[in-house]
C-alpha positions in Angstrom: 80.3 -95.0 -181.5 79.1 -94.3 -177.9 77.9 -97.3 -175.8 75.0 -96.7 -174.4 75.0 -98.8 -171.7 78.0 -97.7 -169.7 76.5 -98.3 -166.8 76.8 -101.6 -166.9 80.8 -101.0 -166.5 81.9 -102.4 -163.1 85.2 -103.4 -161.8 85.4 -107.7 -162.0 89.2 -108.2 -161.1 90.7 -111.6 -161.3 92.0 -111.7 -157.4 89.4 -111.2 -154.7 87.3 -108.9 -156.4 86.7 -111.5 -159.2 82.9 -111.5 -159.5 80.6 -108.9 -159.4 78.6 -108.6 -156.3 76.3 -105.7 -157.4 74.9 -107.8 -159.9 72.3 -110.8 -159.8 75.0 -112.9 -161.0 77.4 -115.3 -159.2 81.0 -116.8 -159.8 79.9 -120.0 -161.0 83.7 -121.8 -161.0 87.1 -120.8 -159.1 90.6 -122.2 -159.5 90.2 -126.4 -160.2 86.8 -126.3 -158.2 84.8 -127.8 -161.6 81.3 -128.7 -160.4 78.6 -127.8 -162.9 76.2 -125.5 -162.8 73.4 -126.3 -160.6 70.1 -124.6 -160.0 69.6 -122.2 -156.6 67.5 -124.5 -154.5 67.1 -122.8 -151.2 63.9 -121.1 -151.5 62.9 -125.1 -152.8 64.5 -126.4 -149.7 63.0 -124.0 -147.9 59.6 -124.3 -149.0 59.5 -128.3 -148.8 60.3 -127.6 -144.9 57.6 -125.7 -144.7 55.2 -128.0 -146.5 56.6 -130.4 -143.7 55.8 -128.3 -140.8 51.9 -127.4 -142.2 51.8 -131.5 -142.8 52.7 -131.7 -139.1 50.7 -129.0 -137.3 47.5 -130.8 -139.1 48.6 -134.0 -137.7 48.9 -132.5 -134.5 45.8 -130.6 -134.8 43.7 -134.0 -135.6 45.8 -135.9 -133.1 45.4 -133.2 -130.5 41.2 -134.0 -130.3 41.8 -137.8 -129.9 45.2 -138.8 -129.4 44.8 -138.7 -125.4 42.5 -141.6 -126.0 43.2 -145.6 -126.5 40.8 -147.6 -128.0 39.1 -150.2 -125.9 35.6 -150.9 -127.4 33.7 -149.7 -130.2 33.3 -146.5 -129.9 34.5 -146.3 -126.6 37.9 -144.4 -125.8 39.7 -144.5 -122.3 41.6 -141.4 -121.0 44.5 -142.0 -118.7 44.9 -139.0 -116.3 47.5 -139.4 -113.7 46.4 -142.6 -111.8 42.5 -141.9 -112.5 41.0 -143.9 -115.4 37.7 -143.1 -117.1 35.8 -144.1 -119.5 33.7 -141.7 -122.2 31.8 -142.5 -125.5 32.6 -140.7 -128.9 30.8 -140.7 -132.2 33.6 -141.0 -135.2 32.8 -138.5 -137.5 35.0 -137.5 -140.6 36.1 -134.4 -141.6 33.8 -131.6 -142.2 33.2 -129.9 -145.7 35.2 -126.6 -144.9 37.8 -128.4 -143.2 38.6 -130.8 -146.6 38.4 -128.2 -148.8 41.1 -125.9 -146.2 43.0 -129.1 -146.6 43.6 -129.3 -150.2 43.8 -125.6 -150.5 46.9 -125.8 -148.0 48.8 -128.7 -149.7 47.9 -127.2 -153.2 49.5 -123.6 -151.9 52.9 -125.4 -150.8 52.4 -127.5 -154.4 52.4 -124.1 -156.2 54.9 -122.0 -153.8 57.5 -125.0 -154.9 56.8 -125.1 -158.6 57.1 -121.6 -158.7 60.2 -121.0 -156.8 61.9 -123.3 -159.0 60.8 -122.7 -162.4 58.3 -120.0 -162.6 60.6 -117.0 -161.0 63.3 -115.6 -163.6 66.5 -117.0 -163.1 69.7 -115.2 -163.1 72.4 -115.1 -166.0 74.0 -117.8 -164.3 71.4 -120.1 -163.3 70.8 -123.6 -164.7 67.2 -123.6 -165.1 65.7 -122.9 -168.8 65.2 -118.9 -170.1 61.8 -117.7 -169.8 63.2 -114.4 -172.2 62.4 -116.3 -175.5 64.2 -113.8 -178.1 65.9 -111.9 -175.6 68.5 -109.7 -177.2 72.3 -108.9 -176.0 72.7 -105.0 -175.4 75.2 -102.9 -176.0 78.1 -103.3 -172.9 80.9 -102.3 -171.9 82.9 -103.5 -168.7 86.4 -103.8 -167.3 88.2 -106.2 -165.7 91.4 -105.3 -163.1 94.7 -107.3 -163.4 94.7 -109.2 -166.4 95.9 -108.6 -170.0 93.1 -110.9 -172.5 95.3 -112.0 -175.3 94.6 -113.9 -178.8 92.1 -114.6 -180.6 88.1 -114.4 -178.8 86.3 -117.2 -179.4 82.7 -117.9 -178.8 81.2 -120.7 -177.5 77.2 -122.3 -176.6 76.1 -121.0 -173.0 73.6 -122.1 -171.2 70.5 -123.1 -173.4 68.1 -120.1 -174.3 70.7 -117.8 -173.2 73.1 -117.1 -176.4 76.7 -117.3 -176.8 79.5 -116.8 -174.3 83.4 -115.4 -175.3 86.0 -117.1 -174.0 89.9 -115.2 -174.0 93.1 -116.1 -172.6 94.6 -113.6 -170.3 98.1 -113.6 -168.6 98.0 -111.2 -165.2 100.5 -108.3 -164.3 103.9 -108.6 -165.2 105.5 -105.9 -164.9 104.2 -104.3 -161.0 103.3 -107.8 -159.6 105.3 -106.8 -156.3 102.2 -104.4 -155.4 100.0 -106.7 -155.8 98.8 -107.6 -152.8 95.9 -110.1 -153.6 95.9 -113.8 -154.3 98.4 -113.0 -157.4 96.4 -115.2 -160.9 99.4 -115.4 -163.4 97.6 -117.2 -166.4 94.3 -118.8 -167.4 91.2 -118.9 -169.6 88.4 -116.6 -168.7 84.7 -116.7 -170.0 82.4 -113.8 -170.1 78.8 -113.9 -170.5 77.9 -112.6 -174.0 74.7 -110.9 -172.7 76.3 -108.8 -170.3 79.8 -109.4 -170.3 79.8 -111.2 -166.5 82.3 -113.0 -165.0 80.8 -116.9 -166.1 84.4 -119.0 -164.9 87.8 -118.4 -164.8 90.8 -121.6 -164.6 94.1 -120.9 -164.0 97.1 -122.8 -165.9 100.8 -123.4 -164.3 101.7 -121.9 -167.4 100.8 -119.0 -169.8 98.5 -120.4 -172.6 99.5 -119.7 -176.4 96.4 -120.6 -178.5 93.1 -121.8 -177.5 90.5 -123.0 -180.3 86.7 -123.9 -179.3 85.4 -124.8 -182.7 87.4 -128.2 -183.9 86.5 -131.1 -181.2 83.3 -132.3 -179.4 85.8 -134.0 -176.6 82.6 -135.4 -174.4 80.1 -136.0 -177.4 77.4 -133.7 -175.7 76.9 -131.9 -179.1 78.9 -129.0 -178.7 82.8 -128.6 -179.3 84.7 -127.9 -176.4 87.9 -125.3 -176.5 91.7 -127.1 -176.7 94.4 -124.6 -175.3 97.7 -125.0 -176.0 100.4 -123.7 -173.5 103.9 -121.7 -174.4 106.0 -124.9 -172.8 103.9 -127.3 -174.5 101.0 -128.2 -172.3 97.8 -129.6 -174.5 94.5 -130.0 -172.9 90.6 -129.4 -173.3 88.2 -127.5 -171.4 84.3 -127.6 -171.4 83.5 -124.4 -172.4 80.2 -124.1 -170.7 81.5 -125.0 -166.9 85.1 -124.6 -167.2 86.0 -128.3 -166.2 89.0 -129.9 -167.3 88.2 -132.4 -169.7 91.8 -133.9 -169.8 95.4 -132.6 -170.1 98.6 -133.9 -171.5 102.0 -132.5 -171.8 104.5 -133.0 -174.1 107.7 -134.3 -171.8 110.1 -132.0 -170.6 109.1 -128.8 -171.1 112.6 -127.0 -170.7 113.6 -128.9 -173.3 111.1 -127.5 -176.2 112.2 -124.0 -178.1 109.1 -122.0 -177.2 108.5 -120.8 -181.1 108.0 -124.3 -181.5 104.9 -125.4 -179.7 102.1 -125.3 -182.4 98.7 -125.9 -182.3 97.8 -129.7 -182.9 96.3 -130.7 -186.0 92.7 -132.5 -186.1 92.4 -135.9 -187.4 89.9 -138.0 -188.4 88.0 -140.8 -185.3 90.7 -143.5 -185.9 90.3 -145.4 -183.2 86.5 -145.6 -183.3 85.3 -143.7 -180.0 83.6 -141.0 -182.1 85.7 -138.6 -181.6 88.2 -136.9 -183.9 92.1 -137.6 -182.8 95.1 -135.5 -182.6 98.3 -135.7 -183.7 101.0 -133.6 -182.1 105.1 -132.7 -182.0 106.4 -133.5 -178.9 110.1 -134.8 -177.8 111.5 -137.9 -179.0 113.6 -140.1 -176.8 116.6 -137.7 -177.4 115.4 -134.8 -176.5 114.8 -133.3 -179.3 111.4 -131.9 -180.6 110.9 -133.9 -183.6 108.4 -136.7 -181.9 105.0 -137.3 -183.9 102.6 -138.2 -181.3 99.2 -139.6 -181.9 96.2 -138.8 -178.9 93.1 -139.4 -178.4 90.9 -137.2 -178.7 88.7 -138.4 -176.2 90.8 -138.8 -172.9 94.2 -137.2 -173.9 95.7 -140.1 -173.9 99.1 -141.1 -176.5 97.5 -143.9 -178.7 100.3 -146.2 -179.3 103.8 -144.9 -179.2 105.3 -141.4 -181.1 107.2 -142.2 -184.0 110.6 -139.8 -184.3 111.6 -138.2 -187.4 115.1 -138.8 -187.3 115.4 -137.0 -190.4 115.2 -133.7 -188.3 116.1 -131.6 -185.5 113.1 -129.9 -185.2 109.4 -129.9 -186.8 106.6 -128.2 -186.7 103.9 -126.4 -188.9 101.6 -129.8 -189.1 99.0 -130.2 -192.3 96.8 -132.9 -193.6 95.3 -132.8 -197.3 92.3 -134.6 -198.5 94.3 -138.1 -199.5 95.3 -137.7 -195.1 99.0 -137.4 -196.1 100.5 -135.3 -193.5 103.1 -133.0 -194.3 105.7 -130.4 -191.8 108.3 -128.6 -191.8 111.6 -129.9 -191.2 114.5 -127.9 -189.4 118.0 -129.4 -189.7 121.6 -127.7 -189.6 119.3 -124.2 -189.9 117.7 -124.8 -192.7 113.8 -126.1 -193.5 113.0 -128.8 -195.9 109.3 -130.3 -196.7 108.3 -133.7 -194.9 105.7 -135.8 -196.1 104.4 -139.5 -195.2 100.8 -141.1 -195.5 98.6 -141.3 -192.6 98.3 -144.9 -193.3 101.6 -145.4 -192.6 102.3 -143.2 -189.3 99.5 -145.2 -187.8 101.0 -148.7 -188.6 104.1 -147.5 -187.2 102.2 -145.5 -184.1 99.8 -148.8 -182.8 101.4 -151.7 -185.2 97.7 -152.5 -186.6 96.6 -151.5 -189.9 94.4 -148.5 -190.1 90.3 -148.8 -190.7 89.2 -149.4 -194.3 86.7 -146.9 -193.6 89.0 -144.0 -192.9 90.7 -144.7 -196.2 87.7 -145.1 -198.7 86.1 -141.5 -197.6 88.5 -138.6 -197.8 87.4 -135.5 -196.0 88.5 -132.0 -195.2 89.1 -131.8 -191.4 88.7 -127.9 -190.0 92.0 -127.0 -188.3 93.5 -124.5 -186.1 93.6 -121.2 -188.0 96.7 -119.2 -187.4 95.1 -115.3 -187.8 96.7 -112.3 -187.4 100.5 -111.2 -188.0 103.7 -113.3 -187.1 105.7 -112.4 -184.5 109.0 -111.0 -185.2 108.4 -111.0 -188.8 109.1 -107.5 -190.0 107.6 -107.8 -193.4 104.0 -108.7 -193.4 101.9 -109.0 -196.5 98.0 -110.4 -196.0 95.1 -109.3 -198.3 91.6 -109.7 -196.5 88.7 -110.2 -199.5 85.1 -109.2 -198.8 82.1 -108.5 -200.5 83.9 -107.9 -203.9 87.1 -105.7 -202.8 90.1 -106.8 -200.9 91.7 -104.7 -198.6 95.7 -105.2 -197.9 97.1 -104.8 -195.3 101.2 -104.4 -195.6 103.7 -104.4 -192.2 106.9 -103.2 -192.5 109.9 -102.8 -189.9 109.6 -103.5 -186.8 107.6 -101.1 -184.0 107.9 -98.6 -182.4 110.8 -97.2 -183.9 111.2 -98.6 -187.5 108.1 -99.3 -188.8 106.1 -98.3 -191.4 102.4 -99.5 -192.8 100.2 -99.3 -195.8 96.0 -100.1 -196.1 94.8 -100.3 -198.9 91.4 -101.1 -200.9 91.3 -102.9 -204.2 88.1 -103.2 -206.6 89.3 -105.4 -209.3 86.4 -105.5 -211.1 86.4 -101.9 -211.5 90.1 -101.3 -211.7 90.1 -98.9 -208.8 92.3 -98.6 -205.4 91.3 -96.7 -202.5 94.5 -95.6 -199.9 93.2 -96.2 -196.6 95.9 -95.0 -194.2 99.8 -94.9 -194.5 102.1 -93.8 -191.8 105.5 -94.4 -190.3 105.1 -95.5 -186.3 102.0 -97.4 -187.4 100.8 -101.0 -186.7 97.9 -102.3 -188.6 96.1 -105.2 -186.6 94.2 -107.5 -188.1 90.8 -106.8 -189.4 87.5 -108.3 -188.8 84.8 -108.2 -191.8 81.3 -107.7 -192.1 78.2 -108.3 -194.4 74.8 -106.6 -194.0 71.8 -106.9 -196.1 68.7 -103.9 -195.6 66.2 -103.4 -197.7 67.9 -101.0 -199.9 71.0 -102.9 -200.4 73.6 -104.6 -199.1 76.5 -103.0 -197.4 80.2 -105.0 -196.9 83.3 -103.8 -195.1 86.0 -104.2 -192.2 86.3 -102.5 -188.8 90.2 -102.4 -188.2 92.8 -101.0 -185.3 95.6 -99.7 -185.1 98.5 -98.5 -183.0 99.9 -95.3 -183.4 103.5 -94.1 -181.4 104.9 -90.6 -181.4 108.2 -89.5 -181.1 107.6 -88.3 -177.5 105.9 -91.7 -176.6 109.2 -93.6 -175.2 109.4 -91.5 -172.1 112.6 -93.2 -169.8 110.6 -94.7 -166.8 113.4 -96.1 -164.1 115.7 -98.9 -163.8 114.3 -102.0 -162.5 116.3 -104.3 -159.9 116.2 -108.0 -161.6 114.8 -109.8 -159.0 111.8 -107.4 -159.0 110.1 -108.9 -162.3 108.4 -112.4 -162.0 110.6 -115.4 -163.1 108.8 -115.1 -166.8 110.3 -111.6 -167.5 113.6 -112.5 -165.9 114.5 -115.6 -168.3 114.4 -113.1 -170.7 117.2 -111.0 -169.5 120.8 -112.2 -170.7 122.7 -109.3 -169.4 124.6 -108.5 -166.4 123.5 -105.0 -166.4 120.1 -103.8 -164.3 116.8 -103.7 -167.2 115.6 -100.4 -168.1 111.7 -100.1 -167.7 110.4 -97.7 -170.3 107.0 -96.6 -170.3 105.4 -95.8 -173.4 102.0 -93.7 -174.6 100.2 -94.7 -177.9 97.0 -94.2 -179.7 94.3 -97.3 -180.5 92.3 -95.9 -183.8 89.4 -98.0 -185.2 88.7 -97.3 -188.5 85.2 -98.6 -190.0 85.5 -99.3 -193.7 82.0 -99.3 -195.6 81.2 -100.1 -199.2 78.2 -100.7 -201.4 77.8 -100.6 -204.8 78.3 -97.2 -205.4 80.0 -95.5 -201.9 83.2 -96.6 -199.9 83.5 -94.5 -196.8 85.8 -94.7 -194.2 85.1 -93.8 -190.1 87.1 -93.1 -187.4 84.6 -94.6 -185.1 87.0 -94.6 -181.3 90.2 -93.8 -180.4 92.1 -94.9 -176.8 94.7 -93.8 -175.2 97.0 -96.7 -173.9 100.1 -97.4 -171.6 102.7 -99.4 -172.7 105.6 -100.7 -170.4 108.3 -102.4 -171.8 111.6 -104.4 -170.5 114.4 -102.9 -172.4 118.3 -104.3 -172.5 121.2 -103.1 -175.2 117.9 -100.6 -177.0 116.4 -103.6 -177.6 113.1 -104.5 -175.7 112.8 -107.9 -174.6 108.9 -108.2 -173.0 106.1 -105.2 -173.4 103.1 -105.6 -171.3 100.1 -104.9 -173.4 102.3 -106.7 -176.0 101.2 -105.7 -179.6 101.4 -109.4 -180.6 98.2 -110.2 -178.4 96.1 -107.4 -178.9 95.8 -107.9 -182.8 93.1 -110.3 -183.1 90.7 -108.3 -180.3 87.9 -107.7 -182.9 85.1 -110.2 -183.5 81.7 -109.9 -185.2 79.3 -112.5 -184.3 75.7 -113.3 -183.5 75.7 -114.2 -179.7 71.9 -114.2 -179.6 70.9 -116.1 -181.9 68.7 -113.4 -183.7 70.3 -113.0 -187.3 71.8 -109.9 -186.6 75.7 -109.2 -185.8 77.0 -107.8 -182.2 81.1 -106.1 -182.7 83.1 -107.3 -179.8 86.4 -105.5 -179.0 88.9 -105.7 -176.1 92.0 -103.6 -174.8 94.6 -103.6 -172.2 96.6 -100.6 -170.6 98.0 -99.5 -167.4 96.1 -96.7 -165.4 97.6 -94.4 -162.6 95.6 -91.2 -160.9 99.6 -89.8 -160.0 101.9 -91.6 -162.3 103.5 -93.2 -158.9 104.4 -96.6 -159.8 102.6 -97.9 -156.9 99.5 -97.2 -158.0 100.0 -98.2 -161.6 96.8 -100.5 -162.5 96.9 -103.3 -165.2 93.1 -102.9 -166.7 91.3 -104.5 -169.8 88.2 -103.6 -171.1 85.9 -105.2 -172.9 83.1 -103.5 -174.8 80.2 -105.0 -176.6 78.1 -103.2 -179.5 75.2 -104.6 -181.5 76.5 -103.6 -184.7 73.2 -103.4 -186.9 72.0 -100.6 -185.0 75.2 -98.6 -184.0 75.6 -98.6 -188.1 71.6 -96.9 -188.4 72.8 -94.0 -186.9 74.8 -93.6 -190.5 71.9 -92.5 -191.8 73.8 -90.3 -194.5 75.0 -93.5 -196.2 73.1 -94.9 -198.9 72.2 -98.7 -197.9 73.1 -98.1 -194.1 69.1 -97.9 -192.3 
């Protein structure tokens, strides 16, 4: 598909170039500075003084034919001129007919010049005042953004009212040339773009690389919208205000040398159980010895521990958290290398968590709670198996090996109804990313499918780049080195495909809709590589279909990351993402040749 609105496509780096100055919109938040969004009030300001300076010069101009005078009888004023003093007679007389009506023609002007400079002129992308575009569609976009790699899932979150949807990613900046960087150097954060145009809206950084964020489960400030909760790799649990980018709160799990990275999950949701209306959290952290096998209980309002955790001695090490509809929570318990089941009521963990019996309330009405979905692929699991259903076919997706130089991958497309499979691709050196679905109804009939990506290496793609000095990578890169030897950098040049995968009743196509060229570099010790940067694991889940206007129909967002040189010198090697935007229902018309597609 081409964009067609490429023009839109400006630099908006993360360092000093962060927002986009050729544009009518503005940086509304920087690193921990979280004030809201507030309306542009100059030209307000600005017109008020001027209504105070016309208020004067009438004063004046009224003062200026009798102020000279002081009263002294009747109608009789006395002038004081130097050391001469003289009497004269005047007639009061109001304000002529002209002169009023000027009057209130003057103060109604400045009325109107202020109403309309603050909610009559169009406001910007950015601004707080209401939309006047009623309807206003999102267009096709496509931008880039310099020095940041956008990882994980995209979520989507309420902008500003009358304005549609916003996406907000994780990103993680240049690791692997961060001694050319010559900026103010952002190492991790969460980033929100504006879904109309795909503007910088915030940006907040984090002292440490975030692992999953999730802005759908928890209204933390009760304003009627859920706000995002990011988890970090070392543990770190907070939320964030989608719209502004403010810190709601932020609480970290003890030591955070001390927790096995793997470990860190994402917390599971609980019901409101200590009445502040809003749902709590319960979450693994470290017990008193150290060891990650602590149930903690916070509140989902302030990010506060409610009580004290309660340690499952039981275990070394626990994660993978779930509640079912009787609120018995069950995990996953590690000890001497092996994983046994958990189990224990809800009504029991809090009596041990606060020493008060839980409400009656929370008992009598079971509920299921939304959690933290866990999409895509593991990492550094070598045989995957997942089967994506849609619109009466499921399409599975198998994983084998591990890339770039033992892996292997089958898609394929299963009717059962109509016993009938449909081989999508197959390959060796393949990687098959999770896929995003879609649903269509026209007035012919109704059209299902996926759009899917994947990466493709060839045998040439593993080109030897140079030996790296230790000390030149960030601390992050170096923790992962264990050898005495010098790191090898290897640069490496794969393929993105996007394949669109159509069905209707009686057709199944498949399109090759895009195909990128992208830059790997990866950290190699022993053959084995250690940290790649775009890492595979973080680019899987960059498809979403959503409605970010609000208009019933679906927009396709996608997102990729690779390094870009104009003379392969390493000093101008460029860490790039780009973001592209399409509005799916009419990228999908010009498919005219399928039956259902219009």
């Amino acid at each position: 598909m081409v964009n067609s609105d490429t023009s839109q496509g400006v630099y908006a780096p993360l360092c000093q170039t962060m927002s986009d100055s050729e544009s009518e919109e503005e940086l509304l938040h920087r690193n921990h500075q979280h004030a809201r969004l507030q309306p542009k009030s100059t030209n307000a300001v600005r017109t008020a003084s001027n209504l105070t300076r016309i208020e004067n010069h009438l004063m004046f101009s009224t003062t200026e034919i009798l102020g000279n005078y002081t009263n002294v009888t009747g109608n009789e004023y006395e002038r004081t001129n130097g050391t001469s003093t003289w009497t004269n007679t005047v007639t009061k007389e109001g304000m002529s007919g002209s002169r009023k009506v000027l009057f209130f023609l003057s103060i109604g002007l400045c009325v109107f010049v202020i109403v309309g400079f603050l909610w009559l002129l169009p406001c910007s992308d950015t601004a707080t005042c209401s939309s006047g575009e009623k309807g206003a569609k999102t267009h096709n976009w496509l931008r880039d953004y310099e020095k940041i790699e956008l990882k994980g899932v995209i979520n989507t979150a309420a902008g500003l009212k009358g304005r549609g949807k916003n996406l907000i990613f994780m990103y993680r900046s240049d690791r692997v040339f961060v001694e050319f960087d010559e900026g103010e150097h952002h190492t991790n954060g969460i980033i929100s773009l504006i879904g109309r145009g795909g503007q910088v809206g915030w940006y907040d950084e984090m002292p440490e690389e975030p692992k999953s964020i999730d802005c759908s489960l928890v209204d933390v400030n009760k304003n009627g919208q859920p706000d995002c909760l990011v988890v970090g790799q070392m543990g770190q649990l907070g939320a964030l205000d989608p719209i502004s980018g403010e810190w709601l709160w932020s609480w970290r799990a003890g030591n955070a040398s001390k927790i096995p990275e793997d470990s860190v999950d994402f917390p599971l949701i609980l019901p409101d159980l200590n009445g502040d209306g809003v749902k709590d959290l319960l979450q693994i952290g470290l017990s008193e010895g150290n060891q990650h096998n602590g149930l903690t209980l916070i509140s989902g309002a302030t990010g506060r521990i409610l009580g004290k955790s309660y340690t499952v001695a039981e275990c070394e090490c626990i994660h993978r958290l779930a509640i079912d509809r009787d609120f018995r929570i069950t995990l996953s318990c590690w000890r001497n290398e092996s994983s046994v089941a958990f189990s224990k009521s809800l009504e029991d963990l809090y009596q041990m968590w606060t020493n008060t019996p839980l409400r009656a309330e929370i008992l009598t009405k079971p509920e299921t709670i939304e959690q933290h979905r866990l999409l895509g692929q593991r990492k550094n699991t070598e045989n995957q198996y997942n089967i994506y259903p849609v619109g009466g076919k499921e399409l599975i997706v198998e994983n084998r090996g591990k890339c770039p130089h033992h892996c292997n991958m089958t898609v394929r497309l299963i009717d059962e109804k109509h016993n009938h499979e449909l081989l999508i691709r197959n390959g060796s050196g393949v990687y098959g990313m999770v896929p995003t679905s879609l649903s269509l109804n026209s007035s012919r009939s109704a059209v299902s499918g996926f759009i899917m990506k994947f990466w493709e290496w060839t045998p040439a793609s593993g080109e030897f780049f140079e030996s790296r000095r230790r000390r030149e990578f960030p601390e992050v890169v170096r923790n992962h080195t264990h050898s005495p030897l010098e790191p090898i950098l290897r640069m490496r040049v794969l393929r993105e495909v996007v394949l669109m995968i159509l069905f209707n009743a009686t057709d199944t196509r498949v399109i090759n809709t895009s195909q990128n060229n992208i830059v790997q570099f990866c950290l190699e010790e022993h053959g084995e590589e250690i940290f790649c940067q775009p890492d595979l694991n973080y680019q899987e889940n960059s498809l979403l279909i959503a409605d970010l206007d609000d208009d019933g129909s679906q927009e396709l967002i996608s997102y990729y990351t690779t390094f870009i040189s104009s003379d392969n010198e390493k000093e101008n090697w460029r860490l790039i993402t780009y973001v592209q935007l399409l509005r799916l229902e009419s990228e999908l018309a010009k498919l005219s040749d399928f039956e259902g597609v219009n």
